[in-house]
N, C-alpha and C positions, 0 to 999 in steps of 0.2 A: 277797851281799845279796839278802832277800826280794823277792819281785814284788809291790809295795806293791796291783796290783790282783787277788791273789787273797788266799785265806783260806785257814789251816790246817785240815785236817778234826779235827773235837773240839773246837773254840773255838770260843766267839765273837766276830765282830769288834767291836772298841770301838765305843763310842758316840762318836757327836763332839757337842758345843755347838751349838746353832744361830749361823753365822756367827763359827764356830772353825774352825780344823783346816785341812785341805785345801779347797786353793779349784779352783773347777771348769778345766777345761781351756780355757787360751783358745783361740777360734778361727785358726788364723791367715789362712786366705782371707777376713778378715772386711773388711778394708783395701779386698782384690781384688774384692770382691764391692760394695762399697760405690760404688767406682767405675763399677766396669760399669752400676749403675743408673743409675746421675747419670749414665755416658754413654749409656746409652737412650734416659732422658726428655729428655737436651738433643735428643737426635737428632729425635726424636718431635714434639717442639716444634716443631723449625728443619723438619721434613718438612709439618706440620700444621695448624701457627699462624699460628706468627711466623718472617722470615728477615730479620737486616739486610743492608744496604748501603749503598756507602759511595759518594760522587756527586764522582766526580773531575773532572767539566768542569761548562762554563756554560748548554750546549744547554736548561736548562731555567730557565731565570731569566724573571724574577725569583722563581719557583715557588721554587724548590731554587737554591741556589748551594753552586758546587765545595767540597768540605770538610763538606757537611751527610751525618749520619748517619739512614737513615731505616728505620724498619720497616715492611715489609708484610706484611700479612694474605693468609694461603695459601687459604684456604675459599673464598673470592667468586667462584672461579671453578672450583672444582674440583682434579683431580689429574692432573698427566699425569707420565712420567715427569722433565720438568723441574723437579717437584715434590721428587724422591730430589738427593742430592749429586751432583753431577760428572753426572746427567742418564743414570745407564745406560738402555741397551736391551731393558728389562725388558718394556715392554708399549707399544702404542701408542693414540693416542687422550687421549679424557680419560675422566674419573667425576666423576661428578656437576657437570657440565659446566653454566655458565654466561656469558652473555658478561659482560661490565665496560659499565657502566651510562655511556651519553656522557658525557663528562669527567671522570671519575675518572684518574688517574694511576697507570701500569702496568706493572711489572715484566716483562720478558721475555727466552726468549732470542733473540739474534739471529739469521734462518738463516744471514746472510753471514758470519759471525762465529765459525762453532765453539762456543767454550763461553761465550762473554763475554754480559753481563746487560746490557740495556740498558732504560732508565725515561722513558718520553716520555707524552701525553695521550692516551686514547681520543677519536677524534675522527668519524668514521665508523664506521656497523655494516654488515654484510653485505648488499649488495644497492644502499645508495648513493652515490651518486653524488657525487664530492669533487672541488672545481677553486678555483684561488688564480686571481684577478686585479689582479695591483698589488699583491700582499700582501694582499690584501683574499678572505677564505673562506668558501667558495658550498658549502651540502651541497642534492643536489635542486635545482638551479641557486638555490636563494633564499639573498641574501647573509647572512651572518653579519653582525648588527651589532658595531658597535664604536666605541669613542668614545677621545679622548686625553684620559688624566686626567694626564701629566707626561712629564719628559723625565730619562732617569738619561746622567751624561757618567763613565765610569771606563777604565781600564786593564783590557784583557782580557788571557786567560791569555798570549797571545804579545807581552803589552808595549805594546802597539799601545794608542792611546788612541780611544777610541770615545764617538759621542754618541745614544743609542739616544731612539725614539718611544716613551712605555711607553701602551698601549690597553688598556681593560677590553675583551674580548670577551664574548659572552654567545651561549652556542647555544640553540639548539633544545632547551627543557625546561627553560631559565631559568640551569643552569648559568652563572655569571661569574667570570672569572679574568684577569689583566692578560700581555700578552706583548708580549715586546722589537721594535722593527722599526729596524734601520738604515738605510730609506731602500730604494733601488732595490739587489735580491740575486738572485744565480743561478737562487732555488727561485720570487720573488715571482709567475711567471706557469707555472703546474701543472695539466694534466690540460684538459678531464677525464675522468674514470678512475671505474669502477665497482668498488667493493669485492667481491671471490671471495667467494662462500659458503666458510664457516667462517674468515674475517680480520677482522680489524678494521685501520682506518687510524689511525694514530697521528702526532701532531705536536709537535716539542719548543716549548716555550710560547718559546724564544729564537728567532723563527724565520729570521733569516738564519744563522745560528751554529750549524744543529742537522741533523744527518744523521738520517733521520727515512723515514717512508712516502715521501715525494715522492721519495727516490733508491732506484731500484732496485735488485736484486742487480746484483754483484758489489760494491760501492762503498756499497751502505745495506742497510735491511734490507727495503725493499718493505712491501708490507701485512702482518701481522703473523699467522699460522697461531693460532688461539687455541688448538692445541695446545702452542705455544711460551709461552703464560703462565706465568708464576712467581706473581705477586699483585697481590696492588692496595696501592700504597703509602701508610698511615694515615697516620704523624705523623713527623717529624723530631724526631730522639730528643737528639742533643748533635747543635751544629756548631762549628766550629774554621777557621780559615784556613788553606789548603793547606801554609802554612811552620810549622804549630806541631807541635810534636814533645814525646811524653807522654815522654823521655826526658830533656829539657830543659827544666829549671823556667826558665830567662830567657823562655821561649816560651809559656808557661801564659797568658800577658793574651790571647794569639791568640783563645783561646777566643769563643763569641759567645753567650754566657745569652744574648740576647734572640730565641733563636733556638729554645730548645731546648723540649722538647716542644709542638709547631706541629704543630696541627692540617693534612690536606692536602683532609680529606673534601669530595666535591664537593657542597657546597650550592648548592642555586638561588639565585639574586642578589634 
């Protein structure tokens, strides 16, 4: 059998028809190749953009409740290696390093914690001075107002049935946001404590129910290294109640549309 890719010497080789004859050689790394991009740019995205996650407790309600998907934005604050998968130890520091604007809501990791993510409120920056009296929070000893706009009574995640104070708070720069109080709690009287240069202090908006800045290492995560930032969390992308399972369609009403794409940006009130 001829070597259909050479030619005899003294002939010519035939002519072919346009979109006759021999058809080109398919690629076959073309599959291979195809993926590796689309695993690049997912990569590139979730390094650069955007990173979900997924809100398995209450510590931040009524903000976020257990089961909400959310995404944040990786830019607002820069790159550190917390920024890369799994967090190697590639470099340290940050780039193009910024802090998170008071009350915005912020991804990070925890020191006490190893590799696990944890999303609580900026609440203190570098330098001041943060103290809870009665539940009641003082930045720069001047109090935080806060007013009760209602009361939620539900089942929390351990079964136990709870009747929580719900308060708008409003900081420093007009920031408004409402947080849970049960009444008299372990954290209600904290500090006070000056925030380290380069931390921020962070508070889960549930505040009896949230391990948070006010417990320190070994047991919380202490003030927060703003090397340890992951993002700032924009919007609550689907939420679902902790029992529904994308596996089981009897489970799909779980779901909670009136939840999904929820704005978290911190506007002033």
């Amino acid at each position: 059998m001829s070597d259909p890719s050479t030619v005899s010497r003294g002939a010519e080789p035939p002519q072919e028809a346009e979109g006759e004859g021999r058809r080109p050689p398919k690629r076959r790394d073309g599959l291979g190749s195809t993926l590796l991009w689309a695993l690049v740019l997912a990569l590139a995205v979730r390094t650069l953009l955007f990173q979900p996650f997924h809100i398995p407790s209450e510590s931040m309600r009524p903000t976020l409740e257990a089961g909400d998907y959310v995404i944040a934005a990786k830019w607002p604050y820069g790159y550190s290696r917390y920024s890369l998968p799994l967090g190697p130890e590639v470099f340290e520091g940050r780039v193009f390093a910024s802090l998170p604007e008071r009350g915005e809501v912020i991804v990070f990791r925890a020191p006490h914690s190893g590799g696990q993510s944890y999303i609580k409120r900026a609440i203190g920056m570098p330098g001041e001075t943060v103290e809870m009296r009665g539940g009641v929070l003082f930045i720069d000893g001047a109090e935080v107002p806060r007013g009760l706009v209602g009361e939620d009574v539900r089942l929390n995640q351990r079964g136990e049935m709870r009747r929580y104070n719900v308060y708008e708070e409003i900081l420093p720069g007009g920031v408004a946001y409402e947080v849970l109080d049960l009444g008299a709690g372990d954290l209600d009287d904290f500090g006070p404590v000056t925030v380290p240069a380069g931390h921020v202090f962070a508070l889960g908006d549930n505040r009896d129910e949230s391990r948070d800045s006010r417990v320190p290492s070994p047991l919380g995560p202490g003030p927060i290294p703003v090397e340890n930032l992951i993002g700032r969390a924009d919007l609550v992308l689907l939420s679902a109640r902790p029992d529904f399972s994308l596996w089981q369609p009897w489970t799909w009403y779980r779901l909670r549309p009136d939840r999904f794409a929820r704005s978290l940006d911190a506007e002033p009130g």
